[in-house]
C-alpha positions, 0 to 999 in steps of 0.5 A: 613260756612253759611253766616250771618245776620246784623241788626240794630234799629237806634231808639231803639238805641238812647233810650238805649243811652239816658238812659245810658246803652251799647247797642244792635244796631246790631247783627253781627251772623254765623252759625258754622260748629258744628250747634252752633250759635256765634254772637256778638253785633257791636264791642263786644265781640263774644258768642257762643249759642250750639243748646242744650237742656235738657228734663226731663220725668217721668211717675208719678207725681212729687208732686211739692211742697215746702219745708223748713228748718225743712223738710229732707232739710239740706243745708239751716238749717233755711229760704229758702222755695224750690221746692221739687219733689218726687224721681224716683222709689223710690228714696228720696225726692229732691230739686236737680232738675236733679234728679226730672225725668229722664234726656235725652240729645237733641243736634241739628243733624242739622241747617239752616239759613234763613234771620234772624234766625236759624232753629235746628232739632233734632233726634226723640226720643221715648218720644217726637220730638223737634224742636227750633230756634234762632231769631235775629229778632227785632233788639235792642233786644235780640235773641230769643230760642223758642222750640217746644216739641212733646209728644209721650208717655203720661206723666210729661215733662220739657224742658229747653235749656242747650246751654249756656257757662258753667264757674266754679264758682269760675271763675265767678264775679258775679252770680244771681239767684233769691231770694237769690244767688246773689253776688258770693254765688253759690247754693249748689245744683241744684235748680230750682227757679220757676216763684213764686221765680222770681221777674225777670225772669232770671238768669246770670253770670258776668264774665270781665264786661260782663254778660250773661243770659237767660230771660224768654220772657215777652209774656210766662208770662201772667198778674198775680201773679204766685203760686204754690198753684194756679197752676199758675206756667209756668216755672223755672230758674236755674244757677247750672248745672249738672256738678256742673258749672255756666250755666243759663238755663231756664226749661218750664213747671216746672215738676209737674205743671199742663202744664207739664203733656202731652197726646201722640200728645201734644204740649208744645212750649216756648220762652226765651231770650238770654242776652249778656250784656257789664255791671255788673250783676247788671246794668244788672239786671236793663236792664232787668227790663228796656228794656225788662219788660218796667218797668218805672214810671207807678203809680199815685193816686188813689181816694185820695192822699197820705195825705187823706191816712194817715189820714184815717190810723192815724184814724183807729190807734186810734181805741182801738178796731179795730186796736188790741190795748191791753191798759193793756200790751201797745201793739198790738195784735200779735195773726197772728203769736203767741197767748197771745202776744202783739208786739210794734217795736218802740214808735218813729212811733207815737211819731214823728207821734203826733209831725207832726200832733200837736195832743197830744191825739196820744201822751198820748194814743200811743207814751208814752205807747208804749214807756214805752213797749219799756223801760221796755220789754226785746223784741219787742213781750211779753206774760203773759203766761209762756207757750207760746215762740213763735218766742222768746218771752219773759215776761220779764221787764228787758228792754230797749227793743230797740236798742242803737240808737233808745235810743239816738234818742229818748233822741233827740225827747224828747229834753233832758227832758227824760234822761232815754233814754240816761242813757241807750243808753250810758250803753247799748253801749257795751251790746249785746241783742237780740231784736228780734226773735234770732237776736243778736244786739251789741250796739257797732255796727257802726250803733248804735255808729252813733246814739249815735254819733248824740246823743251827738255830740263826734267828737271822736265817729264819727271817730270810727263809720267811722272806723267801717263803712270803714271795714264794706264796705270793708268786705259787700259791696266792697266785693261780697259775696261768702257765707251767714256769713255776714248777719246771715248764716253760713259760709257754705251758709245755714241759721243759726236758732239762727240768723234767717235770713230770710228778704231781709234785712238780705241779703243785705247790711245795705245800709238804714243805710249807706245812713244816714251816707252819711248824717251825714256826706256827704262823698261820699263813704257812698254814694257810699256804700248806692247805690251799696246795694240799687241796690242789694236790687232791686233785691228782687224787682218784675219787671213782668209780663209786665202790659197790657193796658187798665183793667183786671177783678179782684175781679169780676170787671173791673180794670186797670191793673196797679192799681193792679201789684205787681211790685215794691213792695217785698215779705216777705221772704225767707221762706214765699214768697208763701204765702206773696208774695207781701207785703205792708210794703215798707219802703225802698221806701223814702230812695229810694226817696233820693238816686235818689235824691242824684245820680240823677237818675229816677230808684230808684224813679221809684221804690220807687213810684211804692212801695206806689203811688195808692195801699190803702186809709187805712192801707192795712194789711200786703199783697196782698193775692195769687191774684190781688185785688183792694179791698186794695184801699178801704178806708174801707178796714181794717174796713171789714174782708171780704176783707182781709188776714193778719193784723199784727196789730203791723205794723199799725204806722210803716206804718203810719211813712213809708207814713209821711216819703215818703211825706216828702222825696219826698218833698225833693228830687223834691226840690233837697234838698231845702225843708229839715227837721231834721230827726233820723233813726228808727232802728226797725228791718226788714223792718221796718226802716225810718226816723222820723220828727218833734222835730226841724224846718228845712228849707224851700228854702230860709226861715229857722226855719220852722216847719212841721205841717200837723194837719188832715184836714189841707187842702182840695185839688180839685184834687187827684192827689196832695200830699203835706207837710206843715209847719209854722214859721217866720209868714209864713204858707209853702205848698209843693205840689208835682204831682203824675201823668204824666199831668199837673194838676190844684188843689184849695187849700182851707185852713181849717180856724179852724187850721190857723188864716185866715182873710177871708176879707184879701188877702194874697200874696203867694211866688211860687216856681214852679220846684224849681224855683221862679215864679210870685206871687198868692193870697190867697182869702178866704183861697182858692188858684188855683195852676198849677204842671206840670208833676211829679213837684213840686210847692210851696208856701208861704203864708206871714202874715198868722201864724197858731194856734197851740195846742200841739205844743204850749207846745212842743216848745212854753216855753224854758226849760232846759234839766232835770237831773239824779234826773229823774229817780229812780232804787231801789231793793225790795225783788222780783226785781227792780223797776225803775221809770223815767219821760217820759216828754217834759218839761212844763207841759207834764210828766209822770211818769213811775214807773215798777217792772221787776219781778213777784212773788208767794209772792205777788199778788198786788202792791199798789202805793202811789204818789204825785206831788211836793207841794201836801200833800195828797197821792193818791193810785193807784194799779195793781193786775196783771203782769206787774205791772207798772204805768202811771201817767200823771203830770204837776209840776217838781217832784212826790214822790211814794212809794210802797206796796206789798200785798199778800191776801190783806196784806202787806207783803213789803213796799219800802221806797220813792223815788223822781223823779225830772226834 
């Protein structure tokens, strides 16, 4: 036996101890009489390494290249996009990548031990020599496997190391291979995941809290995004071996890929790392993330802060023309994907988005259109055109097109003065619908039973939410997953094509919703629940290539290197990571912000800033596009075709409401909950789910009755690095500004004069909290105030005796008035369909009066609307001469009277008797 090797790193150890996790101080090693190599960390448990690997050669080219659902695939029906080589000699395409080339066997023939590593040497073979060693040099991390490959023969080679244990699956805790096996969901076949599907290079098995893996070494991985179709791909991970076992294993290069083809004398070489975790695959995952990519808080911003972002987004959402909007079908242009469509998610987004900002023009002309979409559309996506049923759209007026919680939160924003939407939020509640693509939606589900719920107040309903919630944990989240049935699969692991699984979201637990859960009702195992699907979420997370010092060239300019990284942001999905690989719409950001908040800890804020801090000044599009660029920054980015890929213009005002509602959680949690505003959970679908503000005031440290109030221009901040949220009530103006970089920065503030009712030849004494504790006193002179953040901290003021001047609010909030009743809404049969009518209002003086027909008919060609608000005489007429026929009548008093006339060649052929609709 030949002696071993100890060593330790007393430094990195104490780091690994600070931040909680088991560590590698030393390695205690033998080299064993059969060439294998067992060590163990001090006081683990032991692990063996065999001195084995697995090459496979073939003459001709492979023809990499990915394949879907609707290929000759058959495992996974619908949504998981996989590396596919052609098949030797002849032989069916494959996925499976031991039938990719010829498979041949190397096992050390010798080995020896020198200081801290061990050298294996193995037999030649006609195609190629090989040699590899194991390094447990650098202590504190973990053992290092390089191979060399020699290539005799001119051909296509891929190496991967095939020493590890082996362990049946069903005797795994857990296992992950990315994207999507993770939990106990085993692949079906033995697929390669290559670096484009990796968003950490690794793969790993759980087994009695331990959890072992290979990792791909951070120096193989250069700074760039990987992609097959860029031939940026170096190698490949995999869990499923021959054998049908759990065994991770890493191949480099991937067969196919340019590397992999080599000339006689060539030489290939390849590091990878080995991991031997006292943790879950998990907390592992995080280590990985951690200790060995370096992923940290690495992100501030860039040009302006997050506010001047918005407001540009606000800005450019406002715009009819460039922004897509359609006025006649009240939607967005969604020609990226289906021709002769329009997609509105959610009328919530600007709704809450006119309330922060007091603007009433985004309330006219984006919240009410869009939500009279959502009320009277049968989905999300609507054509005119019969001919077109792409992604299941439909033509339909046969709404409510939302689901039941967003209903209940809508009857919530609108304050009682719209009881359309609690009409159907109650009747929807035991209705399944589909909203979106092929997804059904129950009404009854725990998540839509928790908005009625907030809706209402039914102690009652609470109790079957948390019901429905408890079996929901137990089967999803206390569980680990062996199979796909429980987010939109079948039973077998593959993808079901009526239920279109695809995003993240569908692979993971509901964990945003549960979180709302906890807050509702501040029991911590919803909590608990929330935080374990938040770190299953992380996975789908990119955490490579370690981001270099100093700049890179990128759109043929230099650019330092984090501006760039996609790290921490996801893909799209299953189905569409190569060519979305890196997208912009990262609302799970602010629900991180408050999970770190509530479990403080640093890593789910770290996620959270690195998905939105300092990547675009406008509305971004949907992606970065294949390669690094520094053109989404730009704060005229969505303003020039030349700069960008994809826009989905129906994700313009969710991302408006993602930053809204990241400014105002981080707000929250750097105050640790002392700055708080009411909020309800948007549903959407996908990834389109945040919170939204604004109906009611919330509270401000010790002062309560504040409202949030950021009207554009509101403030003028000297230095970029500053964000903040900003509210009045109790004749106080309130600014929470929080700091975005890691140094202590200094930032004026200068208050715009036109917004707040400012006395330039007054000072004003401010209250400060500066990190969350009270400290001295400042004064505001002339509107301007210097104001001191210390490193990622929080500092906010207080201005007394300084009220503001508000426009829509004064509308909103400034009468008292009583909720309307079910006089407010109106459905009545004619002989070509329903037509409904209801008022969309906020009491006072701001009503409209929706009025929709659900059909369309050859019997008719035009509806003519007659219509009078209460105390008029006069009639006035207003007509639709195209599908949808639908009014918008914007009025001020307490009632209107409309009837309707259908015309076919300019005739009359029915007349509706009257109907009233009455607050």
């Amino acid at each position: 036996m030949i002696p071993g090797s100890k060593s330790t790193a007393f430094f990195l150890a104490l780091l690994l101890i600070a931040a909680g996790f088991p560590v590698n101080a030393a390695f205690t090693w033998k080299l064993n009489k059969d060439r294998s190599v067992t060590y163990s960390t001090d006081g683990g448990r032991a692990f063996t390494l065999f001195p084995k690997f697995t090459v496979l050669y073939r003459t001709d080219d492979p023809k990499l290249h990915y394949e879907n659902s609707t290929g000759p695939l058959k495992q996974f029906a619908d949504g998981v996009n996989l590396p596919c080589w052609n098949g030797v000699a002849g032989s069916p395409m494959t996925a499976n990548y031991f039938e990719a080339g010829l498979n041949l066997q190397a096992l050390a023939v010798s080995a020896a031990a020198a200081g801290d590593s061990v050298t294996w040497k193995f037999a030649p073979q006609p195609l190629f020599e090989l040699s590899a060693s194991l390094s447990f040099a650098g202590t504190g991390s973990e053992p290092v496997i390089r191979f060399v490959l020699t290539a005799k023969k001119e051909g296509y080679f891929s190496v991967g190391y095939a020493g590890m244990p082996e362990l049946k699956p069903a005797l795994a805790d857990a296992i992950w291979q990315p994207w999507i096996w993770q939990e106990k969901r085993f692949p079906l076949n033995s697929y390669l995941s290559i670096d484009e599907m990796c968003p950490l290079p690794s793969t790993m098995v759980e087994k009695d809290g331990w959890t072992y893996g290979l990792v791909t070494d951070p120096k193989e991985i250069p700074f760039r995004l990987p992609s097959l179709a860029a031939g940026t791909i170096r190698f490949g991970v995999l869990l499923r071996n021959k054998a049908g076992n759990a065994q991770p294993m890493v191949f480099s290069p991937v067969l196919g890929n340019a590397e992999s083809k080599l000339q006689p004398g060539a030489v290939y070489a390849f590091r990878v790392r080995v991991l031997n975790h006292h943790a879950s695959q998990l907390e592992t995952h995080r280590y990985v993330a951690e200790k060995i990519f370096a992923f940290g808080d690495y992100r501030s911003n860039v040009f302006n802060n997050l506010n001047q972002t918005v407001e540009n987004m606000v800005r450019y959402g406002m715009d009819d023309v460039t922004s897509g909007w359609n006025p006649e079908l009240k939607g967005f242009d969604y020609t990226a994907d289906v021709a002769q469509t329009v997609k509105v998610v959610s009328g919530m987004h600007p709704l809450a988005v006119s309330f922060i900002t007091d603007d009433e023009n985004i309330y006219r002309r984006r919240a009410v259109p869009m939500t009279e979409f959502n009320l009277s559309r049968e989905r999300f996506l609507f054509t005119i055109n019969k001919g077109v049923n792409g992604q299941n759209a439909s033509g339909k007026l046969i709404g409510p097109g939302v689901e039941v919680a967003e209903l209940a939160a809508l009857n919530t924003f609108f304050g009682g003065q719209s009881p359309i939407f609690r009409y159907f939020a109650d009747s929807l509640k035991n209705t399944e619908r589909i909203l979106n693509l092929k997804v059904k939606s129950p009404g009854n589900s725990w998540n839509n039973l928790l908005g009625l719920y907030k809706m209402n107040g039914d102690k009652a309903l609470l109790q079957e939410v948390m019901r429905k919630a408890d079996e929901y944990i137990a089967q999803r989240v206390n569980t680990r997953q062996t199979d796909f049935k429980l987010t939109g699969a079948n039973a077998d692991g593959s993808l079901s094509s009526e239920l279109s699984s695809q995003f993240w979201t569908d692979y993971s637990p509901m964990w945003m919703e549960l979180l709302d859960l906890y807050e509702v009702t501040g029991q911590q195992k919803y909590l608990d629940a929330a935080v374990t699907g938040a770190k299953l979420y992380t996975e789908y997370v990119w955490f490579n290539p370690v981001i270099p010092a100093g700049s890179v060239n990128v759109n043929g300019q230099p650019a330092e290197a984090w501006r760039v990284s996609q790290i921490g942001m996801t893909p799209e999905a299953s189905n569409t990571f190569n060519w979305n690989p890196a997208i912009f719409l990262t609302h799970f950001a602010a629900h991180m912000l408050r999970i770190a908040h509530y479990t403080n800890d640093p890593y789910f804020r770290n996620i959270a800033r690195s998905a939105v801090i300092g990547r675009y000044s406008n509305f971004p599009g949907y992606q970065v596009y294949r390669q690094y660029s520094v053109n989404p920054a730009r704060p005229d980015y969505p303003y020039n075709l030349n700069y960008h890929g994809l826009f989905y213009f129906n994700h313009i005002w969710p991302q408006i409401a993602l930053l809204y509602d990241y400014l105002v959680s981080d707000a929250f949690a750097q105050s640790k909950g002392a700055i708080s505003f009411p909020n309800q959970f948007v549903p959407s679908y996908a990834y389109l789910r945040s919170k939204a503000y604004g109906y009611e005031p919330g509270s401000f440290y010790t002062d309560k009755g504040v409202y949030l109030w950021m009207p554009a221009q509101l403030l003028k901040l000297s230095n970029e690095q500053v964000n903040y949220i900003s509210g009045y009530g109790n004749n106080a103006f309130y600014m929470a500004l929080t700091n975005q970089s890691k140094a202590e920065v200094r930032t004026e503030v200068a208050i715009n004069p036109t917004l707040v009712m400012l006395d330039r030849n007054k000072n004003y004494s401010v209250r400060v909290w500066r990190d969350n504790k009270p400290a001295e006193r400042l004064t505001l002179t002339n509107g301007k105030v210097n104001v001191v953040l210390s490193p990622g901290g929080i500092t906010a003021l207080a201005v007394d005796s300084l009220p503001v001047n508000t426009q829509f609010h004064k509308k909103i909030f400034g009468t008292a008035t009583q909720a309307a009743s079910a006089a407010s809404y109106k459905f009545g049969d004619t002989p070509f369909g329903k037509l409904s009518g209801a008022i969309i209002g906020l009491g006072g003086e701001i009503n409209t009066a929706y009025i929709w027909l659900n059909a369309q008919s050859d019997s008719f060609q035009a509806v003519n609307l007659s219509y009078r608000v209460a105390g008029d005489e006069k009639w006035t007429v207003t007509s639709d001469s195209s599908y949808p026929f639908e009014f918008s009548i914007p009025f001020g008093k307490n009632a209107i009277e409309y009837k309707a006339d259908f015309l076919k060649d300019k005739e009359i052929v029915h007349t509706t008797g009257t109907f009233t609709l009455r607050r």
